[in-house]
N, C-alpha and C positions, 0 to 999 in steps of 0.2 A: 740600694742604699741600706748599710745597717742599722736596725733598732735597736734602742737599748732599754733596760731596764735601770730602774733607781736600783742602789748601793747601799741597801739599809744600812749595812752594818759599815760600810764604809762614811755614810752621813753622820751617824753615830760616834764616831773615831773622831771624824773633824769635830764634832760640834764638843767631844769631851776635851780635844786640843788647845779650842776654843776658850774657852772654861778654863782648863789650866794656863792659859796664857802662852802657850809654843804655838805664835805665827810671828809673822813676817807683813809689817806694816807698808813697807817699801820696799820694790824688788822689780828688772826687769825678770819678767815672765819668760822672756827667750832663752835669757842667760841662764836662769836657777832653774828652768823646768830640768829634769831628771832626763838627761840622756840615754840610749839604747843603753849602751855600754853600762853605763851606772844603774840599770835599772837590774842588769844582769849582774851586778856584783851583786845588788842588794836580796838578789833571788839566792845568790853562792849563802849566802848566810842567814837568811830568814824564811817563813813560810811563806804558801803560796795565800793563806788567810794573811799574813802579814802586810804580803804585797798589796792583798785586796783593797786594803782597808785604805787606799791612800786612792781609791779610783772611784768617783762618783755614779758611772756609769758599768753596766755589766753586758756583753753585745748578745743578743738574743743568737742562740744556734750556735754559739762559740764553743768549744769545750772549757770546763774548770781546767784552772791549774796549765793555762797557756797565756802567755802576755795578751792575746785577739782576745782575749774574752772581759778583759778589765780596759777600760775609756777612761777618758776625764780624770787624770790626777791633777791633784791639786796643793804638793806639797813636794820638799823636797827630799820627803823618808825620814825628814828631825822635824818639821814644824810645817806648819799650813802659812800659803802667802795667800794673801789680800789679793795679788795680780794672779794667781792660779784658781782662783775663783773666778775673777773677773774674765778671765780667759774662759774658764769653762762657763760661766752665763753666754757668754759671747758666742761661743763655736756652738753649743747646744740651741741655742736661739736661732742663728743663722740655719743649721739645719733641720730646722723644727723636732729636736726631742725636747718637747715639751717639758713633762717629768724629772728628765735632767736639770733643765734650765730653771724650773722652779725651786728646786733642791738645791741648787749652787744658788740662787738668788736667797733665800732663808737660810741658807751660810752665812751668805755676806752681809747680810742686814743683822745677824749674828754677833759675827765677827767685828762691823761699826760700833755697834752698842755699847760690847763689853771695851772695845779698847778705844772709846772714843773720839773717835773718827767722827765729823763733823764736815758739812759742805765749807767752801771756803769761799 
């Protein structure tokens, strides 16, 4: 199974996202996650720190500057969703990366605060 590492610099990204207000409060996660294809434009036209910064996760052993080496996005390359968190606590959780899933969970408890979000 692969391990990862935490995304400083990608946790960083979300949480300044965060902060300026470009998320996404309501959203299927299946629909808006960033497809192969779209992921591959968004490489035609940005760096490979660009792409970084949208993926929580970095796979240990992977080389830089290949799609295998960034995990866990959590946005859709314009704004961070609320369910791309929630997906990444979730899939990090089930597969015990730890690290990961605490990083996406201080997102999200983040991410509620500032846009208040409240249980129902």
């Amino acid at each position: 199974m692969a391990r990862y590492a935490v995304n400083d610099g990608a946790v960083a990204h979300v949480r300044n996202l965060i902060e300026a207000r470009q998320y996404v409060l309501r959203s299927e996660w299946g629909d808006v996650q960033p497809s192969a294809d779209e992921q591959n434009d968004y490489l035609e036209r940005h760096s490979w720190p660009e792409y970084a910064a949208w993926h929580l996760g970095l796979t240990e052993g992977a080389n830089d500057e290949t799609k295998a080496r960034y995990a866990f996005v959590v946005g859709d390359f314009r704004r961070v969703h609320r369910s791309g968190l929630i997906a990444c606590v979730y899939r990090a959780s089930e597969w015990r990366h730890k690290a990961v899933e605490l990083a996406a969970h201080e997102l999200l408890q983040r991410l509620d605060e500032v846009s208040g979000v409240t249980a129902d």
